[in-house]
ZAPA-389068 format. One record per residue: x, y, z of N, C-alpha, C, CB in turn; residue in three letters; residue number from 1. Coordinates in steps of 0.05 Angstrom, whole numbers, m for minus. Atoms other than C-alpha are relative to their C-alpha. Glycine has a CB too. Layout:
(site (X, Y, Z), (X, Y, Z), (X, Y, Z), (X, Y, Z), "ALA", NUM)
...
! end
This chain:
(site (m24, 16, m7), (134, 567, 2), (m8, m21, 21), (23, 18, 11), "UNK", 1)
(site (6, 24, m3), (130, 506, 36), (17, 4, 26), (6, m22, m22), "UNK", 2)
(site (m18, 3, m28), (147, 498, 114), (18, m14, 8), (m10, m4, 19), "UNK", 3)
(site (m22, 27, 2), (215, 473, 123), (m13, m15, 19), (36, 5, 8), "UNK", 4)
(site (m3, 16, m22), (197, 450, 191), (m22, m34, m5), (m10, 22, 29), "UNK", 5)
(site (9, 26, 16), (143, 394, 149), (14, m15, m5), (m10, 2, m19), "UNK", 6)
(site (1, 24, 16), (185, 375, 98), (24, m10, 17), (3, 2, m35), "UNK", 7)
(site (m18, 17, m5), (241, 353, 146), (m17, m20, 20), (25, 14, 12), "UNK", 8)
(site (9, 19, m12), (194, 322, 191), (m15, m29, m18), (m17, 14, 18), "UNK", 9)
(site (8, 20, 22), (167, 280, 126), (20, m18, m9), (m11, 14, m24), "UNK", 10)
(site (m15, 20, 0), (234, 265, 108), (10, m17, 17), (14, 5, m7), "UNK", 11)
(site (m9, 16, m33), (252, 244, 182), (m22, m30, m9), (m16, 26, 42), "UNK", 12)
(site (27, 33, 3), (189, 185, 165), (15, m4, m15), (m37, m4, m11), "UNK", 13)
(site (3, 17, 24), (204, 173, 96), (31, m26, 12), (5, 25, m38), "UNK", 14)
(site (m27, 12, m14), (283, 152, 130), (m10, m16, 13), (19, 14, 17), "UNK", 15)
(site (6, 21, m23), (251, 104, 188), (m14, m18, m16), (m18, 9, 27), "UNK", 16)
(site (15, 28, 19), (204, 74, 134), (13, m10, m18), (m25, 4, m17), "UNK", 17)
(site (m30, 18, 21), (264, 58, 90), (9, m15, 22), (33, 22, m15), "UNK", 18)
(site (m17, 15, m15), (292, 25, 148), (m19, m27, 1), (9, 16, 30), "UNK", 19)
(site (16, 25, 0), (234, m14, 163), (m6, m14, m19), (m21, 3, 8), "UNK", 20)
(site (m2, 20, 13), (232, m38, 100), (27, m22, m15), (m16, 10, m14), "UNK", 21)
(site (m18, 9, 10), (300, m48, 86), (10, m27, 22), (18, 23, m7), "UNK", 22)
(site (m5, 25, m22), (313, m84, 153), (34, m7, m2), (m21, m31, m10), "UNK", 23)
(site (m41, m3, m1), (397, m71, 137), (14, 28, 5), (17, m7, m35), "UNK", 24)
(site (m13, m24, 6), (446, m22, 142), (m11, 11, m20), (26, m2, m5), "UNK", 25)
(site (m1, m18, 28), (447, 41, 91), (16, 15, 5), (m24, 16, m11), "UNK", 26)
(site (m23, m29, 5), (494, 89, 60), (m25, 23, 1), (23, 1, m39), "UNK", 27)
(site (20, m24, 8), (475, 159, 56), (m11, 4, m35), (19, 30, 10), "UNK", 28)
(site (14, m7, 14), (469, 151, m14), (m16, m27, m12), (15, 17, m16), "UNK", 29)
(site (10, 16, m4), (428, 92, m11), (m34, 11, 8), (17, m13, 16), "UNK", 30)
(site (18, m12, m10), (380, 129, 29), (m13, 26, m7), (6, m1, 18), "UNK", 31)
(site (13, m23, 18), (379, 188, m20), (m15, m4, m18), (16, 15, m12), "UNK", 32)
(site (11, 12, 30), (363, 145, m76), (m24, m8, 7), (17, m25, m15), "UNK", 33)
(site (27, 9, m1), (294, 127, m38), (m11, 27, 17), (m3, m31, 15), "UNK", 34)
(site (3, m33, m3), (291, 200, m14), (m1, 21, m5), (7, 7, 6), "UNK", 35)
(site (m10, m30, 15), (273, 259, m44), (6, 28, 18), (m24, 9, m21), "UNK", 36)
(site (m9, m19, m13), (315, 302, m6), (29, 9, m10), (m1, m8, 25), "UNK", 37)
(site (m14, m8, 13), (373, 347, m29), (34, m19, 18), (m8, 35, m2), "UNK", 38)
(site (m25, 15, m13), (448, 307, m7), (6, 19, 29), (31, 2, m26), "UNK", 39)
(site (m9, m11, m22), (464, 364, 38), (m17, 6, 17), (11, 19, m3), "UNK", 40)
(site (18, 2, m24), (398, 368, 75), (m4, m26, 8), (m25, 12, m4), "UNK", 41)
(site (m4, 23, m13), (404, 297, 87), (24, m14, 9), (m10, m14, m11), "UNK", 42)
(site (m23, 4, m24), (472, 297, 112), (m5, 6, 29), (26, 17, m6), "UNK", 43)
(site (7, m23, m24), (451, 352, 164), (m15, m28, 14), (m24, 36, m9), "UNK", 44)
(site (4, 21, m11), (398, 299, 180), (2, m20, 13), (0, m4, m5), "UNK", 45)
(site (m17, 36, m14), (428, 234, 187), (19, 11, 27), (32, m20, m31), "UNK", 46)
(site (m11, m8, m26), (479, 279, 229), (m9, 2, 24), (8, 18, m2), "UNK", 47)
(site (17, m11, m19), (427, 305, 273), (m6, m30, 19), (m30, 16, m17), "UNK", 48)
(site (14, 24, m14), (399, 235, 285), (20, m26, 9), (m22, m12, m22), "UNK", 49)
(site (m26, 8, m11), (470, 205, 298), (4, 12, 28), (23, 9, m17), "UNK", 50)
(site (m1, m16, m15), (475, 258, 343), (m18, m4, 32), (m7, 19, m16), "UNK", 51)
(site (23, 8, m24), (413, 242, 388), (m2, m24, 3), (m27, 9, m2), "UNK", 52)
(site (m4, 30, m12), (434, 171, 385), (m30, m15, m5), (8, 2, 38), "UNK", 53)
(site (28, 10, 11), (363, 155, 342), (13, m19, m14), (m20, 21, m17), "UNK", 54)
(site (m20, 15, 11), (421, 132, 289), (28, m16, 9), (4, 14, m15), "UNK", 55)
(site (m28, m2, m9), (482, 95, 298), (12, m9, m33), (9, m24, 32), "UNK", 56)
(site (m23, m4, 22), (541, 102, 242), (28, m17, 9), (8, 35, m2), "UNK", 57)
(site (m34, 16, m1), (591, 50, 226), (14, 14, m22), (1, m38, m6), "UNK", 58)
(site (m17, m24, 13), (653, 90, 207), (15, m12, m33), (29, 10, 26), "UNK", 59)
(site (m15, 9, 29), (682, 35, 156), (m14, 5, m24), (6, m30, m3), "UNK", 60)
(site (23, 0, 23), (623, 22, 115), (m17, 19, m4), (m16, m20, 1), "UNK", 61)
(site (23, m27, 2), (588, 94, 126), (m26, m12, m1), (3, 21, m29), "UNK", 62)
(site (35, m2, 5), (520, 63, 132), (m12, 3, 33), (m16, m36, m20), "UNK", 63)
(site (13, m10, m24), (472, 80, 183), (m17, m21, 2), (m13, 28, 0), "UNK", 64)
(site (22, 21, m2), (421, 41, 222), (m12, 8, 27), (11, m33, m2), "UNK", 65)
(site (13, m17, m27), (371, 53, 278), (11, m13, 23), (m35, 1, 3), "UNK", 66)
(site (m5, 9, m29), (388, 43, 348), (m15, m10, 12), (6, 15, 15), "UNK", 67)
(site (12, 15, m27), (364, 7, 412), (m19, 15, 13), (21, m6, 22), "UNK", 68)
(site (20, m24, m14), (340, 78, 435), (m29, 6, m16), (19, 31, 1), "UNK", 69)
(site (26, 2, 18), (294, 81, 371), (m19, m17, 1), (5, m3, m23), "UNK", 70)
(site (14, 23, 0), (272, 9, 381), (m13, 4, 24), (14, m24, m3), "UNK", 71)
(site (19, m1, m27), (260, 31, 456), (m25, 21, m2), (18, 8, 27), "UNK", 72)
(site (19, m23, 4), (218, 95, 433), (m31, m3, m3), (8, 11, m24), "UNK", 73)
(site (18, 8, 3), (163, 56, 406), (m9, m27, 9), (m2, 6, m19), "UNK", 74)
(site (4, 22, m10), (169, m10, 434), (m25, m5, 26), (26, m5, 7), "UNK", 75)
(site (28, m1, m20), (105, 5, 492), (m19, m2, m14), (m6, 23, 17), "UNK", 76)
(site (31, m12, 8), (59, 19, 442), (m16, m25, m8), (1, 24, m29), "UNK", 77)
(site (10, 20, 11), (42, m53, 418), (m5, m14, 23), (15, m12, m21), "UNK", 78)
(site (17, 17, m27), (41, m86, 492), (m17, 8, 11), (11, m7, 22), "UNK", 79)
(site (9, m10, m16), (4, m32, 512), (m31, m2, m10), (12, 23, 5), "UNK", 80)
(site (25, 15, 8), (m57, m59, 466), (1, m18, 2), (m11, 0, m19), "UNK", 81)
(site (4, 27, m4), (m44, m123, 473), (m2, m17, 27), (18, m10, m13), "UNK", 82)
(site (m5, 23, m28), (m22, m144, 549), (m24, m5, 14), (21, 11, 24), "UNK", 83)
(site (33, 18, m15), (m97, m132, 585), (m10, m35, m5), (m31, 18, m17), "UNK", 84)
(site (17, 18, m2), (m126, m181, 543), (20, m34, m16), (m32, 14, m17), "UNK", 85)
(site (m18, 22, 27), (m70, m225, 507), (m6, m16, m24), (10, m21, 9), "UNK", 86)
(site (15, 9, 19), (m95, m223, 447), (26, m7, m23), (m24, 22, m7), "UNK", 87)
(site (m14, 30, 24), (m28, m248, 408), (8, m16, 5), (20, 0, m17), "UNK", 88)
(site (m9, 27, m8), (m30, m304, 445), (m26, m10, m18), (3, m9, 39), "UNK", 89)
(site (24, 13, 13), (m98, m314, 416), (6, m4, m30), (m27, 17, 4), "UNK", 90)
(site (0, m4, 33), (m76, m292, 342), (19, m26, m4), (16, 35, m14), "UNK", 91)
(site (m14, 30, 13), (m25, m352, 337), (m15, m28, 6), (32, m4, 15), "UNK", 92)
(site (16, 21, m6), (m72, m400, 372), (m19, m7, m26), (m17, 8, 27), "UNK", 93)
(site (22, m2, 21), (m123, m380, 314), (14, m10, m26), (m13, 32, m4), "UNK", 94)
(site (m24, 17, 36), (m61, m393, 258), (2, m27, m4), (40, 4, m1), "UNK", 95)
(site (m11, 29, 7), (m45, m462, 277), (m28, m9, 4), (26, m17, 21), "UNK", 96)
(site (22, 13, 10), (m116, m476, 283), (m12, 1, m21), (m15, 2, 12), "UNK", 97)
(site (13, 2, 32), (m139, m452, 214), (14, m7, m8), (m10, 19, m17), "UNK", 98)
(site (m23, 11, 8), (m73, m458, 185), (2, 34, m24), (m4, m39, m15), "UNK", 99)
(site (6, m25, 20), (m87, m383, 148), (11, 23, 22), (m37, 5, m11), "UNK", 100)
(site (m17, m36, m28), (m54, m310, 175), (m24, 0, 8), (13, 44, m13), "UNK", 101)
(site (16, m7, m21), (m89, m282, 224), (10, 23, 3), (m1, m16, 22), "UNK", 102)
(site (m3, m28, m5), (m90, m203, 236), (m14, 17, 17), (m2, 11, m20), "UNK", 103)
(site (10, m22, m28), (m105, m155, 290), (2, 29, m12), (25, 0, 32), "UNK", 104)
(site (2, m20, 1), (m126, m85, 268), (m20, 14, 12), (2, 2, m19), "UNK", 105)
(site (11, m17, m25), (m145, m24, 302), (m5, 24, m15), (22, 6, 26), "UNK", 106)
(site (11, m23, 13), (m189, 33, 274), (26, 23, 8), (m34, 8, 13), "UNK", 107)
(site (m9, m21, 0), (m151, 93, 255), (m7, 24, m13), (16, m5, m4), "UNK", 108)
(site (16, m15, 6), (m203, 145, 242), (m15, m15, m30), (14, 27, 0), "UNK", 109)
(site (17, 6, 20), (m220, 132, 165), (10, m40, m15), (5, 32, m25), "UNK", 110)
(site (m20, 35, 5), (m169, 59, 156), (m5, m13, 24), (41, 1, m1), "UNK", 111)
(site (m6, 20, m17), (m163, 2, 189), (36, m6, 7), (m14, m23, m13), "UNK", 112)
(site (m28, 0, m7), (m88, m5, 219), (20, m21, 9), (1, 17, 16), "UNK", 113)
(site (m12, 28, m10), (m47, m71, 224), (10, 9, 14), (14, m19, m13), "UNK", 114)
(site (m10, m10, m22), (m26, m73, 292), (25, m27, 4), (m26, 7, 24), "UNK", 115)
(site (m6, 19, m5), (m5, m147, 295), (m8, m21, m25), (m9, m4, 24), "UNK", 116)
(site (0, 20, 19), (2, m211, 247), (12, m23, 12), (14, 8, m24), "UNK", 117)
(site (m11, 22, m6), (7, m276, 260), (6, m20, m36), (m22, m14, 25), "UNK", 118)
(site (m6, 0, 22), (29, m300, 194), (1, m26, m10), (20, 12, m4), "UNK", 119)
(site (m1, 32, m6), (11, m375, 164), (25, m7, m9), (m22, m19, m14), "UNK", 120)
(site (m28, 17, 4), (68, m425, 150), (0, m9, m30), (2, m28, 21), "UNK", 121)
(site (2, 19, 15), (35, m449, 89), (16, 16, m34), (m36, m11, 1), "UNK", 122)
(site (m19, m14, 25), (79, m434, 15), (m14, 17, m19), (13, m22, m18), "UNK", 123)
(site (12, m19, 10), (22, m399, m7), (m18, 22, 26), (m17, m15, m22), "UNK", 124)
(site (1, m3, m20), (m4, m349, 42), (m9, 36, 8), (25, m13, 7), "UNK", 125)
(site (8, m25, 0), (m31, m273, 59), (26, 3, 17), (m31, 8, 10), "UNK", 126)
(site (m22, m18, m15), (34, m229, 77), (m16, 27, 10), (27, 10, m22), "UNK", 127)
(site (14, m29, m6), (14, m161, 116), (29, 9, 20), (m40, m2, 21), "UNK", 128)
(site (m13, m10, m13), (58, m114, 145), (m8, 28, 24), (14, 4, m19), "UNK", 129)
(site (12, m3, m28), (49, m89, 211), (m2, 44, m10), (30, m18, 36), "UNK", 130)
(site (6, m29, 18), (24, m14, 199), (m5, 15, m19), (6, 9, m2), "UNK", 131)
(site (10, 2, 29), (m1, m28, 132), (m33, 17, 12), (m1, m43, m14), "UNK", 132)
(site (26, m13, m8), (m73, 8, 130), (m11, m5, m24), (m1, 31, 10), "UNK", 133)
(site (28, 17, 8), (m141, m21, 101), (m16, 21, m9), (m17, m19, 24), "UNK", 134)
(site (29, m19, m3), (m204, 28, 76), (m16, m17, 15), (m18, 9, m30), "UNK", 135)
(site (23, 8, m11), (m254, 20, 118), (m27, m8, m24), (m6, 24, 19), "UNK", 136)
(site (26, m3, 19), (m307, 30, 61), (11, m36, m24), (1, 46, m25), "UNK", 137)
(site (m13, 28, 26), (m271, m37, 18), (15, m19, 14), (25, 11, m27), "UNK", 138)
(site (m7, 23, m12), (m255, m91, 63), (m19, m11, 26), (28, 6, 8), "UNK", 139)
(site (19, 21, m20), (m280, m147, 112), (7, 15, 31), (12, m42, 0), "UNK", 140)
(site (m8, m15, m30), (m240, m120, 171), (m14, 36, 6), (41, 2, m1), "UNK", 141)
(site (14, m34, m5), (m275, m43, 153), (m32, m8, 5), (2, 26, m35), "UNK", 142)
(site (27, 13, 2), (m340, m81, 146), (m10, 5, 35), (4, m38, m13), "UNK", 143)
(site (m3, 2, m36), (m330, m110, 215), (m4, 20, 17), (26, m7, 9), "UNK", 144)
(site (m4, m30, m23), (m315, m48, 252), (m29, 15, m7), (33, 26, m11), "UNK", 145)
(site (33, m17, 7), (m377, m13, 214), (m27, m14, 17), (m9, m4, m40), "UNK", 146)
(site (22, 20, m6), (m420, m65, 240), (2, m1, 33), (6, m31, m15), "UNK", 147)
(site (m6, m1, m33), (m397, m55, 314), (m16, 33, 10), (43, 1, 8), "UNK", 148)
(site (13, m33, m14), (m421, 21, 314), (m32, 1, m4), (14, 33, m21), "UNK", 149)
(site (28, m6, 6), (m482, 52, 324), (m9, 5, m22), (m9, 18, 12), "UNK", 150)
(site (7, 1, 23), (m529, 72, 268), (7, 29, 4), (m27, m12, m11), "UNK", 151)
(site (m14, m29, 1), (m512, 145, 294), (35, 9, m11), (m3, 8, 30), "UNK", 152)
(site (m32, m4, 6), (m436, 134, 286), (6, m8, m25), (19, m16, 17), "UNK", 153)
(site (2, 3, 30), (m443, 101, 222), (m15, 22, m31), (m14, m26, 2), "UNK", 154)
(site (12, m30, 12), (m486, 164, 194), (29, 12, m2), (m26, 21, 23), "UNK", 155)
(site (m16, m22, 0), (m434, 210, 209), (25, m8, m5), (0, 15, 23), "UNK", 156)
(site (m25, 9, 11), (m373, 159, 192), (m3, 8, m27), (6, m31, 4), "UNK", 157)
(site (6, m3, 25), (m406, 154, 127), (7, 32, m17), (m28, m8, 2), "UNK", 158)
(site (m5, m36, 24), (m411, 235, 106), (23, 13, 5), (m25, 32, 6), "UNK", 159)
(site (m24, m10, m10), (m348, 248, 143), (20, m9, m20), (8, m8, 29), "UNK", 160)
(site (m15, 19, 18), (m310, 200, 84), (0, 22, m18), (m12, m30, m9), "UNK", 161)
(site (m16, m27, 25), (m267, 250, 44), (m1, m19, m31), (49, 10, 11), "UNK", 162)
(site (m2, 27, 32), (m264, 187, m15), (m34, m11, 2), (31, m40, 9), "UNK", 163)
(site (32, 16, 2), (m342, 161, m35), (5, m29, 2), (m18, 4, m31), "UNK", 164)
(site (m4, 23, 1), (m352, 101, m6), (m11, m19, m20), (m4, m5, 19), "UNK", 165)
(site (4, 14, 18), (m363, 37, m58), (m39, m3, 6), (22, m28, 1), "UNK", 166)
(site (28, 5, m3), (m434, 29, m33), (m12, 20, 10), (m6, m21, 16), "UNK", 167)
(site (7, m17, m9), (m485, 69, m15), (m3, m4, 30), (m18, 7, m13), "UNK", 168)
(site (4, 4, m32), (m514, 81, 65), (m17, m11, 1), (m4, 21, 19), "UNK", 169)
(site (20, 21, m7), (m568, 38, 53), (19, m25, 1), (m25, m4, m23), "UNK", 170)
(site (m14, 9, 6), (m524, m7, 21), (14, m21, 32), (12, 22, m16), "UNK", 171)
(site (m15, 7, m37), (m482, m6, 81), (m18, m19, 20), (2, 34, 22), "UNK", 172)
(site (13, 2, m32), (m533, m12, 135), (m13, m39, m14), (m37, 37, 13), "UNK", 173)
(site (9, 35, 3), (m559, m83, 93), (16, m17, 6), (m7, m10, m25), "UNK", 174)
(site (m19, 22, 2), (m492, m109, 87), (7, m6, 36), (31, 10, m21), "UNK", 175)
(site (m1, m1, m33), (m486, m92, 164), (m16, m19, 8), (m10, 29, 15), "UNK", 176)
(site (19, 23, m2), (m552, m129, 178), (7, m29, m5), (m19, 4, m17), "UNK", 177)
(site (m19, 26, m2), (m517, m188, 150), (19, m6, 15), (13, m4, m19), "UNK", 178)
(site (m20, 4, m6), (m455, m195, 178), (m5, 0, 36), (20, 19, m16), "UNK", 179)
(site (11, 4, m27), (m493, m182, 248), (m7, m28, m1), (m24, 19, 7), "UNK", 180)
(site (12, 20, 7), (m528, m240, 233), (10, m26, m6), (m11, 6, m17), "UNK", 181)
(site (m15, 30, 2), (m475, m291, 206), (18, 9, 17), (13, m13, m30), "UNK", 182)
(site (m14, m3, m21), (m426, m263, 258), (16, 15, m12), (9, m21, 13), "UNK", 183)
(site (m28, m4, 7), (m366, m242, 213), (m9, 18, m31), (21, m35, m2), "UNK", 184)
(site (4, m5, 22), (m355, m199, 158), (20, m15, m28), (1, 27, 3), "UNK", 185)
(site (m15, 24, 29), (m331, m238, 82), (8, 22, m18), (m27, m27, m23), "UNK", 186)
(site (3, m15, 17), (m299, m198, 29), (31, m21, m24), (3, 37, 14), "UNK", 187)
(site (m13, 28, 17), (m259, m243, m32), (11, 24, m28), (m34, m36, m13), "UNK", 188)
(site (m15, m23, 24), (m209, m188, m79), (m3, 24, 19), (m21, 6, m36), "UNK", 189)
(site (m1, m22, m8), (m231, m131, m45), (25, 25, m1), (m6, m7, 20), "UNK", 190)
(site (m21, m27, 10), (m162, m95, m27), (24, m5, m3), (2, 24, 18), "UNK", 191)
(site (m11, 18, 9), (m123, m150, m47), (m5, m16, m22), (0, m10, 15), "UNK", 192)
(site (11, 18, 15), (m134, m188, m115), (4, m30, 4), (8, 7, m24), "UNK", 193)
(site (m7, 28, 0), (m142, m262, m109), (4, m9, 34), (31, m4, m21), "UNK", 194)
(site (m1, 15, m28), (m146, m260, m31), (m21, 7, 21), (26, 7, 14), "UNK", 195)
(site (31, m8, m7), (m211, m268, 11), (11, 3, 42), (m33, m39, m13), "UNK", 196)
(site (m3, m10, m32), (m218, m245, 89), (m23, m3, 15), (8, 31, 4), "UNK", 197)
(site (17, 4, m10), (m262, m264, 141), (2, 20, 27), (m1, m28, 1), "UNK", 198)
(site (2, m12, m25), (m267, m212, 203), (m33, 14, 22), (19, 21, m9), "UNK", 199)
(site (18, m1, m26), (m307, m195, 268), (17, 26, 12), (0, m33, 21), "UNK", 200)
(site (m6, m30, m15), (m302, m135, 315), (5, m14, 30), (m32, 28, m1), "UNK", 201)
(site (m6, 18, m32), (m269, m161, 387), (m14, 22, 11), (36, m6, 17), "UNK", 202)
(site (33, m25, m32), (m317, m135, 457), (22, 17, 17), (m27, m31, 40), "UNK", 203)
(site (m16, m13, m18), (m257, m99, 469), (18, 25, m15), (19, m22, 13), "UNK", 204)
(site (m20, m19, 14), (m222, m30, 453), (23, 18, 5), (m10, 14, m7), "UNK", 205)
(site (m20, m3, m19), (m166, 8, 461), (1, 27, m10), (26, m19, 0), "UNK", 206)
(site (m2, m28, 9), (m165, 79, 476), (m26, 9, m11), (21, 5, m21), "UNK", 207)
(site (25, m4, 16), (m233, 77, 447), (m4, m5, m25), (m8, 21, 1), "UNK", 208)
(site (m10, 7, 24), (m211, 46, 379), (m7, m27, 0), (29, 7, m5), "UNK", 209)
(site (8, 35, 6), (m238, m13, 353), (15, m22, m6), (m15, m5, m21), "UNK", 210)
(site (m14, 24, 17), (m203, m80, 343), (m11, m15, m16), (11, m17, 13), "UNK", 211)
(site (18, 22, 13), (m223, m123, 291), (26, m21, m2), (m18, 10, m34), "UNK", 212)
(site (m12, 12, 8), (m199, m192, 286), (1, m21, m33), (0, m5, 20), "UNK", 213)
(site (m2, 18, 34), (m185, m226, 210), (12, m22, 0), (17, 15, m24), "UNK", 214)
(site (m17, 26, 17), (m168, m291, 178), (2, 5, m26), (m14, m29, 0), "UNK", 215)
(site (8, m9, 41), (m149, m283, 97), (25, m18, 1), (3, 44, m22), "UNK", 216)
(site (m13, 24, 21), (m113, m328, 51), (m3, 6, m28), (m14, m28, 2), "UNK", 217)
(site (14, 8, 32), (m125, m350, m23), (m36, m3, 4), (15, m36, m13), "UNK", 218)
(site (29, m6, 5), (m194, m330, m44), (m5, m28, m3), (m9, 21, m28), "UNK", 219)
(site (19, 37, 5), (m207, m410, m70), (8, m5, 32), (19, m34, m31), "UNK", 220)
(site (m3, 26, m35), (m178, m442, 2), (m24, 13, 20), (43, 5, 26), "UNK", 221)
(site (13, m14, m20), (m208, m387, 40), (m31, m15, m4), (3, 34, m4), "UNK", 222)
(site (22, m1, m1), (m279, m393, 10), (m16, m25, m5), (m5, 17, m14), "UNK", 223)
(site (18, 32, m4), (m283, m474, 8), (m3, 3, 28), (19, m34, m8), "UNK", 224)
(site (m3, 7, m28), (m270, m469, 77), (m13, 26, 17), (32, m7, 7), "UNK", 225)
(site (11, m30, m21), (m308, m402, 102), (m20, m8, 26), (m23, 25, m22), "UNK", 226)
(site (11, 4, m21), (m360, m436, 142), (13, m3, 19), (m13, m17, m1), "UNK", 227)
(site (m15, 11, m12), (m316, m467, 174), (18, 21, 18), (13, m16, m18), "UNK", 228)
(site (m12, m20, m5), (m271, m412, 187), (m10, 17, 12), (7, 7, m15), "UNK", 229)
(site (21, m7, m5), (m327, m371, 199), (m5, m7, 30), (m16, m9, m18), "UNK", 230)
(site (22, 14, m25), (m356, m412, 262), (32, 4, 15), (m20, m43, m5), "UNK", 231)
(site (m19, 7, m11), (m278, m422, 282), (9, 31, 11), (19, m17, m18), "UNK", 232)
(site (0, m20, m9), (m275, m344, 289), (m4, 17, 17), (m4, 2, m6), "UNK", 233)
(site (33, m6, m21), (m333, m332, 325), (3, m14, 27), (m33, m16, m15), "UNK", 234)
(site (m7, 16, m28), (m313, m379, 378), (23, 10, 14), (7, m31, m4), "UNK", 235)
(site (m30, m5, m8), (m250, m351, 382), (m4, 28, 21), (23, 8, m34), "UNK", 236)
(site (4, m27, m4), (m276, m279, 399), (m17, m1, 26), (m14, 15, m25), "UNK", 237)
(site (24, 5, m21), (m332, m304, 442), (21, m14, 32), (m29, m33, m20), "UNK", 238)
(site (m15, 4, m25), (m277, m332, 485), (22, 14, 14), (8, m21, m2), "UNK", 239)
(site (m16, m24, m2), (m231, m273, 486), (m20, 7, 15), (9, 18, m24), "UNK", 240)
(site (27, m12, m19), (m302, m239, 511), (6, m6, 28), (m32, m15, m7), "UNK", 241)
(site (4, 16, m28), (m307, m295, 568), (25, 8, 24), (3, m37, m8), "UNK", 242)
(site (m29, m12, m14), (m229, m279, 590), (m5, 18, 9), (23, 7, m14), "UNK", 243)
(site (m3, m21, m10), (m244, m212, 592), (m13, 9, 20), (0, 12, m13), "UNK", 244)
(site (18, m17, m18), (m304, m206, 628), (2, m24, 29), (m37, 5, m17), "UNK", 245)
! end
């Protein structure tokens, strides 16, 4: 049998990530219909979280929606990587100068973890949503981060990987060698079809967690313009460095 005290804490998520993506009110049965939870254990629920003032309930329209107190719950956790070094002042500086998103992720053991997005303007364009998560083993931004660790930490990242990674550990340690070398890591489809990414590992971490910073777009814009992009990266990071130190 299956521990209640899990599956309500699973449905407690699956409810906040409906919110976040719905970004409106909901009825309760709105929120069943993207919930597999039984009606009367997600009355109890919603009650509960009315209750502790996580939810608030408008009485006409019965739909629910998170509160100020919810928004204050987690609201530290994003200045509290970013204010040292102000790095999304840097991520929009980097947008209107390439004219491509720009993304801030932060190792989260075996993913990479959008933390921040600066998002371009242009009608075609890489969307990412903030707590979206990357493989490490299949992207530029996992690349990156691989390429920041030792050859000891990369050993034991490597056999620790519950999923086989696409390459082997030689593999790895060449593509590493590169990307030391031109500065940034490139990857064009990877974990996106049709959209290429250019990232680097910032000289700075948090909690002991790596940041990497990315540019991605359209695979063609991106990869006429990678040098370019490329060098514009690298400068960018190198002067974050300078700030910091």
């Amino acid at each position: 049998m299956k521990d209640e005290s899990n599956i309500s804490i699973k449905r407690l998520f699956q409810i906040l990530e409906l919110f976040r993506r719905e970004q409106r009110p909901l009825t309760a049965s709105a929120i069943q219909s993207a919930v597999d939870c039984p009606r009367s254990s997600l009355n109890l629920l919603l009650k509960n979280l009315v209750n502790l003032d996580y939810l608030t309930l408008h009485r006409k329209s019965s739909a629910y929606f998170p509160s100020v107190r919810l928004e204050d719950l987690t609201a530290w956790i994003l200045p509290s990587i970013l204010q040292d070094h102000s790095i999304g002042e840097w991520l929009e500086k980097l947008k209107n100068q390439t004219g491509e998103t720009v993304v801030l992720t932060m190792r989260s053991d075996l993913d990479m973890e959008v933390v921040r997005v600066a998002t371009s303007t242009q009608a075609i364009a890489l969307r990412m949503a903030c707590g979206s998560r990357i493989p490490v083993w299949s992207s530029a931004v996992g690349f990156a981060m691989l390429a920041s660790l030792s050859g000891t930490e990369l050993k034991r990242l490597y056999f620790r990987s519950q999923q086989t990674p696409r390459y082997s550990l030689n593999d790895i340690r060449k593509e590493i060698k590169q990307i030391r070398e031109r500065g940034f890591a490139v990857s064009y489809g990877w974990v996106i079809e049709g959209v290429g990414a250019l990232a680097t590992a910032l000289p700075v971490t948090f909690s002991g967690r790596e940041l990497v910073l990315s540019i991605g777009g359209p695979s063609e814009r991106v990869e006429k313009k990678e040098a370019q992009l490329g060098e514009t990266l690298c400068a960018y990071v190198k002067e974050i460095a300078a700030s910091i130190n």
